[in-house]
KEMIRO-700485 format. One record per residue: residue number from 1; residue in one letter; x, y, z of N, C-alpha, C in turn. Coordinates in Angstrom, 2 decimals, m for minus. Last residue first. Layout:
N
[NUM, A, [X, Y, Z], [X, Y, Z], [X, Y, Z]]
...
END
This chain:
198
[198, X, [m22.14, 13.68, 12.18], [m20.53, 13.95, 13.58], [m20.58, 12.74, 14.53]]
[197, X, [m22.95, 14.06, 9.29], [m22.91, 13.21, 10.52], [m21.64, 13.27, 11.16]]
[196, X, [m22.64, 16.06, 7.35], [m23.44, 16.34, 8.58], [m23.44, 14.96, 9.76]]
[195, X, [m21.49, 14.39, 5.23], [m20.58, 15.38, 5.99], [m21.27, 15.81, 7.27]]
[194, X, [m23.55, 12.97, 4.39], [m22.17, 12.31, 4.90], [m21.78, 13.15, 6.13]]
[193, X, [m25.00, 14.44, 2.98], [m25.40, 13.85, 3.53], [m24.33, 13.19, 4.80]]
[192, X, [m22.89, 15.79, 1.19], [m23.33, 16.65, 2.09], [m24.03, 15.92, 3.30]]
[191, X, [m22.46, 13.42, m1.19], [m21.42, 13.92, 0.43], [m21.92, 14.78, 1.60]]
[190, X, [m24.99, 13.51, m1.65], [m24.42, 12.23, m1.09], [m23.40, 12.43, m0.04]]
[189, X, [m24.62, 15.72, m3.29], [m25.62, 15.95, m2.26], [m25.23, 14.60, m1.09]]
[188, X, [m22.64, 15.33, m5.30], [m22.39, 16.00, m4.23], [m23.72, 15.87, m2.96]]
[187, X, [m24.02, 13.43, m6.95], [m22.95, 13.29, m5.84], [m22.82, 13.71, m5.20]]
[186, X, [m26.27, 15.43, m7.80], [m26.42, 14.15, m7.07], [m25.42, 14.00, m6.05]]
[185, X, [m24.35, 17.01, m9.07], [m25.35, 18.06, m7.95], [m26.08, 16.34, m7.24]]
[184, X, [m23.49, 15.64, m11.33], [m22.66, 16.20, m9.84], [m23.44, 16.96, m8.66]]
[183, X, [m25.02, 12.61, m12.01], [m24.53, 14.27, m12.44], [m23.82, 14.66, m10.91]]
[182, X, [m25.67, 10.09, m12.16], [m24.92, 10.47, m12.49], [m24.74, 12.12, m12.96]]
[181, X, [m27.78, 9.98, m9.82], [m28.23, 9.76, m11.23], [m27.13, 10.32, m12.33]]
[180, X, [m27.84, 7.75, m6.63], [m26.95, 8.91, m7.67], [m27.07, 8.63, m9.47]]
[179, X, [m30.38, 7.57, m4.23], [m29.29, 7.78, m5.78], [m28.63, 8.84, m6.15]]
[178, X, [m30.21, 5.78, m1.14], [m30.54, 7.13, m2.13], [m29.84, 6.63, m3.56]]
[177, X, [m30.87, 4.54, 2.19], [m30.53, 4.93, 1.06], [m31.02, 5.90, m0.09]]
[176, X, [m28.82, 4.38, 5.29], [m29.97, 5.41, 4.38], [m29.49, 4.71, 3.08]]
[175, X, [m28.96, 1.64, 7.99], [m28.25, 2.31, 6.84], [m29.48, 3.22, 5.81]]
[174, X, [m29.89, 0.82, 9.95], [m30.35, 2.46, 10.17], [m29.18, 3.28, 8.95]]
[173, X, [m31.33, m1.62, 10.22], [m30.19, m1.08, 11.49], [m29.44, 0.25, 11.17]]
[172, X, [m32.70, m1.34, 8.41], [m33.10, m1.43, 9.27], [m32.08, m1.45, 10.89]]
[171, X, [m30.74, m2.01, 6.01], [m31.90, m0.09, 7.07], [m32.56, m0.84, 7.77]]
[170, X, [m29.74, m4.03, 6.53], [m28.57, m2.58, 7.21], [m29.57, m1.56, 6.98]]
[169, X, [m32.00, m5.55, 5.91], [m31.55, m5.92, 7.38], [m30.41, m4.62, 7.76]]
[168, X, [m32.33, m4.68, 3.48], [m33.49, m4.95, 4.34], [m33.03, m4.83, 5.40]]
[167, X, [m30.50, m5.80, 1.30], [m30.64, m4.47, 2.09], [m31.40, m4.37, 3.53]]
[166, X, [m30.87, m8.47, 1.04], [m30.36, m8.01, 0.41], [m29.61, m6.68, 1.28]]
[165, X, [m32.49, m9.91, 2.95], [m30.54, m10.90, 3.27], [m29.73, m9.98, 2.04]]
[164, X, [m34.27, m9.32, 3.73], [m33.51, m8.54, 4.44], [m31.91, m9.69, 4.14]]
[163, X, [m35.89, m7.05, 1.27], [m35.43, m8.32, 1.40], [m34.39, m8.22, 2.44]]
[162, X, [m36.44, m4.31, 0.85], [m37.95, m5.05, 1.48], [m37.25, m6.53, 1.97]]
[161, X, [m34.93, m3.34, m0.88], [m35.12, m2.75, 0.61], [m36.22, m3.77, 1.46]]
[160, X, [m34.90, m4.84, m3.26], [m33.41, m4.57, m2.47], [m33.31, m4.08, m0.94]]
[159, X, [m37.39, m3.83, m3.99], [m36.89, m5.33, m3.34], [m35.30, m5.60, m2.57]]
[158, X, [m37.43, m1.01, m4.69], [m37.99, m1.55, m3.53], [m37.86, m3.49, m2.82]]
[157, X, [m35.49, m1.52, m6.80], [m34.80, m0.67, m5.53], [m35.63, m0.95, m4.13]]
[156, X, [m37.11, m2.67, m8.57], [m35.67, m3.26, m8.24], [m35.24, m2.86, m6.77]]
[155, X, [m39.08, m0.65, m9.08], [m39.25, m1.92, m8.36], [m38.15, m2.96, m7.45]]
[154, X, [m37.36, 1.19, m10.11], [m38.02, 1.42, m8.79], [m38.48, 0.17, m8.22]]
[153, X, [m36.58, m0.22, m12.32], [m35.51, 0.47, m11.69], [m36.27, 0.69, m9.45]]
[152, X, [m39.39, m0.13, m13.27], [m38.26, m1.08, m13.53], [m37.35, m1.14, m12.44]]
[151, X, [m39.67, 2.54, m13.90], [m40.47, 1.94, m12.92], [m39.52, 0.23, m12.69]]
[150, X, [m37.40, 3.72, m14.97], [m38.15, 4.10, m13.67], [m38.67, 2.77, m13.49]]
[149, X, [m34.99, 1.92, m16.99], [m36.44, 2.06, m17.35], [m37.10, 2.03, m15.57]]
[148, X, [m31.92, 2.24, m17.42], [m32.86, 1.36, m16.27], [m34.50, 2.56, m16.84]]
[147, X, [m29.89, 4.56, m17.25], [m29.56, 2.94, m18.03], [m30.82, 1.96, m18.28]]
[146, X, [m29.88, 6.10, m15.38], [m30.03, 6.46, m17.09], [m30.10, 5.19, m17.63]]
[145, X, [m29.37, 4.94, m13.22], [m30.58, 5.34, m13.48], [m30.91, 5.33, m14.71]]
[144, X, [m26.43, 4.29, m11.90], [m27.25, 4.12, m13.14], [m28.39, 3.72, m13.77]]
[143, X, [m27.08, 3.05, m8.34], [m26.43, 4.22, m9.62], [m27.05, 3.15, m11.05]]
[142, X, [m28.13, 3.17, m5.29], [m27.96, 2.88, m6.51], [m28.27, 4.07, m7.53]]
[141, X, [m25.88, 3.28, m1.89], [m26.38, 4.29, m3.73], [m26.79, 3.39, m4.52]]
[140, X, [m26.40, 3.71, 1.27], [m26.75, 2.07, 0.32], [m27.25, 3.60, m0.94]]
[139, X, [m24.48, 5.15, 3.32], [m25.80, 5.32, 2.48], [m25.70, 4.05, 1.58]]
[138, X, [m23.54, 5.12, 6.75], [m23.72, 4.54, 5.56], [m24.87, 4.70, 4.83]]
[137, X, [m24.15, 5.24, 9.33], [m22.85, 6.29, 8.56], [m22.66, 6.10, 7.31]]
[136, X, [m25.35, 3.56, 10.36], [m25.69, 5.03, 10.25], [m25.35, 6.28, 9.57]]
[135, X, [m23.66, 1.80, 10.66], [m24.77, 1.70, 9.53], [m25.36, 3.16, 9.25]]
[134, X, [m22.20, 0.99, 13.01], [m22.06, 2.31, 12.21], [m22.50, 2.20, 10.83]]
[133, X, [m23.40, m0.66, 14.72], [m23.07, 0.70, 15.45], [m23.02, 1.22, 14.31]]
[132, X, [m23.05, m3.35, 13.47], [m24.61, m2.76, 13.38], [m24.22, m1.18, 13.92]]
[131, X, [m20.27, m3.19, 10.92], [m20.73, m3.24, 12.52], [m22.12, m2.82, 12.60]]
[130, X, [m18.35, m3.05, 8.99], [m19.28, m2.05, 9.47], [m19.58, m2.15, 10.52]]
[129, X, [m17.66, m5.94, 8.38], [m16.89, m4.61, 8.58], [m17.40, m3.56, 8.95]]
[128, X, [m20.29, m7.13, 8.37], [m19.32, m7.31, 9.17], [m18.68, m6.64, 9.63]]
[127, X, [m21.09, m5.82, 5.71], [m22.29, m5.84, 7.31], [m21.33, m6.13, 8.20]]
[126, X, [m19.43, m7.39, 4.30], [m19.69, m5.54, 4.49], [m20.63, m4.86, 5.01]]
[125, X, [m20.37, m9.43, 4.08], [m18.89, m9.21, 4.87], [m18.93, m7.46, 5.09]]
[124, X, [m22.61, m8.99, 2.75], [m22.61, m9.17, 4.17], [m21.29, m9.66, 5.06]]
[123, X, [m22.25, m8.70, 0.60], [m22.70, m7.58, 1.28], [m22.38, m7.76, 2.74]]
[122, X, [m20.87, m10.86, m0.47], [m19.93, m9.31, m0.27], [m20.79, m8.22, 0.78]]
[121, X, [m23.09, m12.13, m0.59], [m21.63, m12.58, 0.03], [m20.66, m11.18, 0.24]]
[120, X, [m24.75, m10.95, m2.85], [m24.88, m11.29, m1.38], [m23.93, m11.36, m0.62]]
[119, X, [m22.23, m11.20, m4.77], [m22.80, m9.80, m4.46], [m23.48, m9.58, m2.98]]
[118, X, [m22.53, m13.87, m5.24], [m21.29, m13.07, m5.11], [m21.41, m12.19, m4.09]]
[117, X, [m25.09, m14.38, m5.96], [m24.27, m14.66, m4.67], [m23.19, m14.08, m4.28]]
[116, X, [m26.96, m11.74, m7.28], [m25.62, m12.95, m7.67], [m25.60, m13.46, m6.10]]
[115, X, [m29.94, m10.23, m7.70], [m28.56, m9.94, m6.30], [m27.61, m11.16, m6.54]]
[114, X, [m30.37, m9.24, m10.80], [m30.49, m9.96, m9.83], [m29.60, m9.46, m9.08]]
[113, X, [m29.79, m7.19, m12.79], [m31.52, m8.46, m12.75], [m31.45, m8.96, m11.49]]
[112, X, [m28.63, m4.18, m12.52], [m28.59, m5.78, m12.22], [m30.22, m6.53, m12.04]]
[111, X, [m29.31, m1.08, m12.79], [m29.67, m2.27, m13.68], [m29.28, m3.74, m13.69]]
[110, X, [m28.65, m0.26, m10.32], [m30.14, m0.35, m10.63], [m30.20, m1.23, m11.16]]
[109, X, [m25.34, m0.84, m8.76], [m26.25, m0.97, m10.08], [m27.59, m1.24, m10.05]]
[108, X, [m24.09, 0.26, m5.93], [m24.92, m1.00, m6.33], [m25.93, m0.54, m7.56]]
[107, X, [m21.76, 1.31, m3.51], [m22.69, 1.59, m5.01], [m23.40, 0.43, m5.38]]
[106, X, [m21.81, 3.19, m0.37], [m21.67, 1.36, m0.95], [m22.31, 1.69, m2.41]]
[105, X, [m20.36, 5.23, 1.01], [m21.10, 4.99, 0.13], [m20.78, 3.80, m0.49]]
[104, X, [m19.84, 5.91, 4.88], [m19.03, 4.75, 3.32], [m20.41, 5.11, 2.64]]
[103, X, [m17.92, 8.09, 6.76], [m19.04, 7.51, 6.56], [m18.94, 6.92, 5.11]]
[102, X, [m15.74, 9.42, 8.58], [m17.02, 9.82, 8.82], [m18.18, 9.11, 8.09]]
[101, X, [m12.77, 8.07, 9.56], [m13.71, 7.88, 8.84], [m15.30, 8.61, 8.95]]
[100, X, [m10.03, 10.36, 10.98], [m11.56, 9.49, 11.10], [m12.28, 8.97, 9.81]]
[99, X, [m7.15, 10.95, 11.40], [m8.07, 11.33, 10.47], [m9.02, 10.18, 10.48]]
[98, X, [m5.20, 10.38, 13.28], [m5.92, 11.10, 13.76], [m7.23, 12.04, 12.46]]
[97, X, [m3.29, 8.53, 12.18], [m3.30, 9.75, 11.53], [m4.15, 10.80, 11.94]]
[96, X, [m5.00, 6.14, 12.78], [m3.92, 6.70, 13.29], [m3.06, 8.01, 13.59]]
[95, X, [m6.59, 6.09, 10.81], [m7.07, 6.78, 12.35], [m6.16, 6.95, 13.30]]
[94, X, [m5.48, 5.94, 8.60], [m5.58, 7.30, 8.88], [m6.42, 7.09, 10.31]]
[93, X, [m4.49, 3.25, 8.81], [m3.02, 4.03, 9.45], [m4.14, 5.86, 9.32]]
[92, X, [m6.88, 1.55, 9.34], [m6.49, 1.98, 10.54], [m5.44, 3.09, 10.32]]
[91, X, [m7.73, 2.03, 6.47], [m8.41, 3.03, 7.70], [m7.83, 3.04, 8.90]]
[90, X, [m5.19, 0.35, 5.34], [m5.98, 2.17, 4.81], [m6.48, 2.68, 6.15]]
[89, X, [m6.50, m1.78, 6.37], [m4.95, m1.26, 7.19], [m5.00, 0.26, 6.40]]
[88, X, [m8.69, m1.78, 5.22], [m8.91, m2.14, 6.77], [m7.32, m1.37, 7.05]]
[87, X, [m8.04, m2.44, 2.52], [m9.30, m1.24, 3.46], [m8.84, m1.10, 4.61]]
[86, X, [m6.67, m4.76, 2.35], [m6.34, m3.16, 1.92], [m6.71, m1.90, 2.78]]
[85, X, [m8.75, m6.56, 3.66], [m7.83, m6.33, 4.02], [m7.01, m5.39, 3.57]]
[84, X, [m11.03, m6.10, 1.28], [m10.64, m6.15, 2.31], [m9.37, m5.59, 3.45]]
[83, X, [m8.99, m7.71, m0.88], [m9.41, m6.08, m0.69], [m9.99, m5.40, 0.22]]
[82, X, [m8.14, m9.92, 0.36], [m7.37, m9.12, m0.23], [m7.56, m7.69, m0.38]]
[81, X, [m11.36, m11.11, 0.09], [m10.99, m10.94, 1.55], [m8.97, m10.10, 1.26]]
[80, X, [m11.78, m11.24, m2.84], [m12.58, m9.55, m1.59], [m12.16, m9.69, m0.32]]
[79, X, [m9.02, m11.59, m4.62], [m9.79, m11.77, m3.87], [m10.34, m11.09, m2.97]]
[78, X, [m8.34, m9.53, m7.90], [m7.60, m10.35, m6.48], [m9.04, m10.73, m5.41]]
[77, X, [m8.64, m9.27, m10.29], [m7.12, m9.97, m9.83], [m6.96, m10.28, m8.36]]
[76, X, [m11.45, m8.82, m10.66], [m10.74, m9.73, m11.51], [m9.15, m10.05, m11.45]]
[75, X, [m13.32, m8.36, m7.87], [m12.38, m8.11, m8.70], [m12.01, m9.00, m9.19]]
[74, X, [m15.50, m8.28, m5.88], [m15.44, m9.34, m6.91], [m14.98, m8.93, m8.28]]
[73, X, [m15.07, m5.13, m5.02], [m15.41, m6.18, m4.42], [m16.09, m7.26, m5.73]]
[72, X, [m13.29, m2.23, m5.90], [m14.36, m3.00, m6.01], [m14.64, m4.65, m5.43]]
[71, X, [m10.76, m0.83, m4.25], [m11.39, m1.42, m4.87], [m12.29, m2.47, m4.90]]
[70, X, [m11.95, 2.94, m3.37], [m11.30, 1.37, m2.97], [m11.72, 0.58, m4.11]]
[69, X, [m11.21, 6.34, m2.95], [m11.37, 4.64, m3.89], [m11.03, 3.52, m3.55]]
[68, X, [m12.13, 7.72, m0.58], [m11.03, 6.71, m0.65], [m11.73, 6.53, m1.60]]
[67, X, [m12.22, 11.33, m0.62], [m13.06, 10.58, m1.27], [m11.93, 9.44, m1.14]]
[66, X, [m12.23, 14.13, 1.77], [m11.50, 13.20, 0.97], [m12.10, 11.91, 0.97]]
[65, X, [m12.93, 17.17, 1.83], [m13.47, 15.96, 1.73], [m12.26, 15.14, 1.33]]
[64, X, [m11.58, 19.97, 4.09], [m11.78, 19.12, 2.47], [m12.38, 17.72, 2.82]]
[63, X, [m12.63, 22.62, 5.87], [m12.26, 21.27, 5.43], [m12.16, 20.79, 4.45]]
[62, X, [m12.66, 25.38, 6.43], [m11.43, 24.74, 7.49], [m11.65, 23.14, 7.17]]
[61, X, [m14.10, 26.36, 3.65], [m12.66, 27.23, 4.20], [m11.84, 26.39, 5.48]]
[60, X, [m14.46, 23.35, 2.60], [m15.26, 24.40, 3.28], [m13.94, 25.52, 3.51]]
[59, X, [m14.25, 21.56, m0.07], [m15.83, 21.56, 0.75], [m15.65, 22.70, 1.40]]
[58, X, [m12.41, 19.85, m2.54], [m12.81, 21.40, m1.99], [m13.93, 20.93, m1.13]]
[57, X, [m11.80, 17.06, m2.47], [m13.30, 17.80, m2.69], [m12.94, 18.67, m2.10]]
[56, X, [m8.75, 14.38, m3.33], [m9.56, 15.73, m2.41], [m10.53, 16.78, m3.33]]
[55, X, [m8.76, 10.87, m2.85], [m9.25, 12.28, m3.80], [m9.60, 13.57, m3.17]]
[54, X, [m7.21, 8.28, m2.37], [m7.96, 9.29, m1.75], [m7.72, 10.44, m2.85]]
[53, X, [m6.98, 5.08, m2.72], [m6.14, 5.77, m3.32], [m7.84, 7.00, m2.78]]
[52, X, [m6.58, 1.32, m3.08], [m7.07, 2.73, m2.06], [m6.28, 3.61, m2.79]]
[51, X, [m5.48, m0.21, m6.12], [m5.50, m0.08, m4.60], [m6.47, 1.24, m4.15]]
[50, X, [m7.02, m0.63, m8.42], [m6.00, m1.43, m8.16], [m5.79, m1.08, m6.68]]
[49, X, [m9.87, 0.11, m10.55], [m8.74, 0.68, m9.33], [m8.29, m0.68, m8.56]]
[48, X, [m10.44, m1.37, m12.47], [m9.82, m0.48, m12.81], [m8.66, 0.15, m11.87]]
[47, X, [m11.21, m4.76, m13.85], [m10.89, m3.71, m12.66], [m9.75, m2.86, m12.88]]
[46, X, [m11.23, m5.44, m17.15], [m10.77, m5.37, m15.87], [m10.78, m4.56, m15.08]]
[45, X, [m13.49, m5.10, m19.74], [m13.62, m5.90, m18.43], [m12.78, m6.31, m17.43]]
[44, X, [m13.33, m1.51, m19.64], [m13.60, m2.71, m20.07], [m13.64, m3.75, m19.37]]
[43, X, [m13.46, 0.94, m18.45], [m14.26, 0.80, m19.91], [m14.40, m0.72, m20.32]]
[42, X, [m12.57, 2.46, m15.53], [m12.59, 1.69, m16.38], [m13.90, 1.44, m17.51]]
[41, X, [m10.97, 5.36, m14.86], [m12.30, 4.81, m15.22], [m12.11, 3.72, m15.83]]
[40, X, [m8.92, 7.26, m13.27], [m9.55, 6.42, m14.02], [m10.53, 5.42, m13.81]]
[39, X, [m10.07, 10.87, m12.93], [m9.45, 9.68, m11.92], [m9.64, 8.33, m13.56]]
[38, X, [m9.10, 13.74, m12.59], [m9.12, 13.16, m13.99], [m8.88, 11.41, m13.09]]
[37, X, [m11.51, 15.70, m10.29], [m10.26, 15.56, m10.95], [m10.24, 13.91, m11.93]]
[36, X, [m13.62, 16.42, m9.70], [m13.52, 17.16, m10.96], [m11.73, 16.99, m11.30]]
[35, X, [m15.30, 15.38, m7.74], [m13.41, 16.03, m7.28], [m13.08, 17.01, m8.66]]
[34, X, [m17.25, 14.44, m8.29], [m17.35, 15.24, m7.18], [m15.99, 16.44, m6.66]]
[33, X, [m16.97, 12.93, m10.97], [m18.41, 14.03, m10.72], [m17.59, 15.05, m9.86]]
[32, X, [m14.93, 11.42, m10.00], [m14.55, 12.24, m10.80], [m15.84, 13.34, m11.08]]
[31, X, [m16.62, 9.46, m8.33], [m15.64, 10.56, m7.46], [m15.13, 11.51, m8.44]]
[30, X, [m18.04, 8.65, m10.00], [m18.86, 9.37, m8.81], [m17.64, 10.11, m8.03]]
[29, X, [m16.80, 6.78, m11.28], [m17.29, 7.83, m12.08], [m17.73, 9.17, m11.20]]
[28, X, [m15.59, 5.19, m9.70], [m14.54, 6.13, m10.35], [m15.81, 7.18, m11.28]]
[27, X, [m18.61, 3.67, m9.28], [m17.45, 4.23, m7.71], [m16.62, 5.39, m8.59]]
[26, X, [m19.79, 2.26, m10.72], [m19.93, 3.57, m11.29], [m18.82, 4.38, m10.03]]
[25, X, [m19.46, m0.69, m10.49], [m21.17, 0.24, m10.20], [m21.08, 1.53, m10.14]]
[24, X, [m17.82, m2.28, m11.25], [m18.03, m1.72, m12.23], [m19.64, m0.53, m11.88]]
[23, X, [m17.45, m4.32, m8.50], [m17.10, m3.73, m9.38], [m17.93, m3.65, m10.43]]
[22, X, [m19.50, m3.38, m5.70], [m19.20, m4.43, m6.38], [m18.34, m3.76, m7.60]]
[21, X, [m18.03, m0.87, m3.53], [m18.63, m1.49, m4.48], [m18.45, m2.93, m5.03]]
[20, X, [m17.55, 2.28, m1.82], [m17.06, 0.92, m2.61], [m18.31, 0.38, m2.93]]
[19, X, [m15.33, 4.69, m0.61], [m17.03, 4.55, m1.79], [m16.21, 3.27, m1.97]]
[18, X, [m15.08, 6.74, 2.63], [m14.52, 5.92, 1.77], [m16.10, 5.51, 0.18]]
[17, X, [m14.55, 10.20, 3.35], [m15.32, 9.37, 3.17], [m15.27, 7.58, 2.14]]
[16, X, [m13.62, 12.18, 5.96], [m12.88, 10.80, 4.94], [m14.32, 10.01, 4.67]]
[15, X, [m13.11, 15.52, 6.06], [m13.65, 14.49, 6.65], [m13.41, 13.27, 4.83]]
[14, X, [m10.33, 17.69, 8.15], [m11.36, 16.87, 7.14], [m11.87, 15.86, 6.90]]
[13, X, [m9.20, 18.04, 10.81], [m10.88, 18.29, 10.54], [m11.47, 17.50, 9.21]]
[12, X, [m7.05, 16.98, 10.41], [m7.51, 16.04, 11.48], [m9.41, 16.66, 11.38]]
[11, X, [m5.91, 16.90, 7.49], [m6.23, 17.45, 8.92], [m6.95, 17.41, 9.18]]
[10, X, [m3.68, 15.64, 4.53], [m4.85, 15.83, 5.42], [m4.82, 16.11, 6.42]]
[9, X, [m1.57, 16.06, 2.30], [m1.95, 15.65, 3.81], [m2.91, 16.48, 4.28]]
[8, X, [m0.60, 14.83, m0.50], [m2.04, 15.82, 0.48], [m1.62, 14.91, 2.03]]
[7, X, [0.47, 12.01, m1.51], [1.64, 13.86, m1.32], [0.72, 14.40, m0.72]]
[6, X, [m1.62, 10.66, m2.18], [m0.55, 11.10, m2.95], [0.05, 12.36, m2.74]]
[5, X, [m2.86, 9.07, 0.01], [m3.26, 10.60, m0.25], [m2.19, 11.18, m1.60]]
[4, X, [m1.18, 6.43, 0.07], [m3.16, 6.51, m0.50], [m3.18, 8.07, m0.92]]
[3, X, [1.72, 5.83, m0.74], [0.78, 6.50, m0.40], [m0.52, 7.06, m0.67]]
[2, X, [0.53, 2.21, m1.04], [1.18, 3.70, m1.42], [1.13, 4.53, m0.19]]
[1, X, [0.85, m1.18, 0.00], [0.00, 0.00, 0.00], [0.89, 1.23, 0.00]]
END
């Protein structure tokens, strides 16, 4: 592991928000919305982001946001208990760093037909890592709206909430959810959501 912040150092006010995902649910698109800096994107069928790696969001005259990329969960080079474990020594050296986590956007595609096992399986190591205490701090996004026919899309989103081995069970232990319809006045609202929890 790099250095995640590339050369930024961060203070102890700004706030860390990590974004993950199954891969390909739009994570590099949503931080390049929000940072307006040039992150990569993947286009084809390998995972794009390779390690943690933090983005700084202008936000206030005494903070910046900083956005972790992590990578996606049922990657094509390495295993989710590998990425995982990335995460985990990422967040401990910035709490070390006396820089906190304030709160995770999990992404999850409207337009999947289904919840895979995979995808189950990931969620709920990522019920693990979380802890029922800090669900709170977590928004459940689905992204790519544009893609997905509303009502379609809405049905999808109400089974994802109604099932509790999908969603069901982290709002109800008090994870929010919402979308992001790929523009930046979305994203950003996601962080603002974030940023108000102390």
């Amino acid at each position: 592991m790099g250095d995640v912040f590339l050369g930024l150092r961060p203070r102890s006010s700004d706030i860390l928000i990590a974004i993950m995902e199954m891969a390909g649910s739009g994570k590099s698109t949503s931080i390049l919305l929000c940072t307006g800096q040039d992150v990569p994107v993947g286009h084809d069928l390998q995972a794009c982001t390779q390690h943690v790696t933090a983005y700084r969001c202008k936000w206030s005259d005494t903070s910046d946001i900083y956005l972790l990329d992590t990578p996606g969960f049922d990657d094509t080079n390495r295993s989710d208990t590998e990425v995982l474990k990335e995460i985990a020594l990422c967040l401990t050296k910035t709490y070390e760093d006396n820089i906190k986590l304030r709160g995770i956007l999990y992404l999850h595609r409207i337009t999947d037909r289904r919840m895979g096992g995979s995808a189950k399986k990931n969620l709920m190591m990522f019920r693990k890592l979380c802890g029922k205490d800090s669900l709170m701090n977590v928004i459940l996004v689905t992204t790519m709206w544009e893609d997905e026919y509303a009502a379609i899309g809405e049905r999808r989103e109400q089974e994802l909430i109604a099932t509790g081995s999908f969603w069901g069970a982290l709002v109800e232990e008090g994870a929010q959810i919402n979308r992001q319809n790929n523009t930046r006045s979305s994203a950003m609202s996601l962080l603002r959501t974030i940023a108000k929890n102390d």
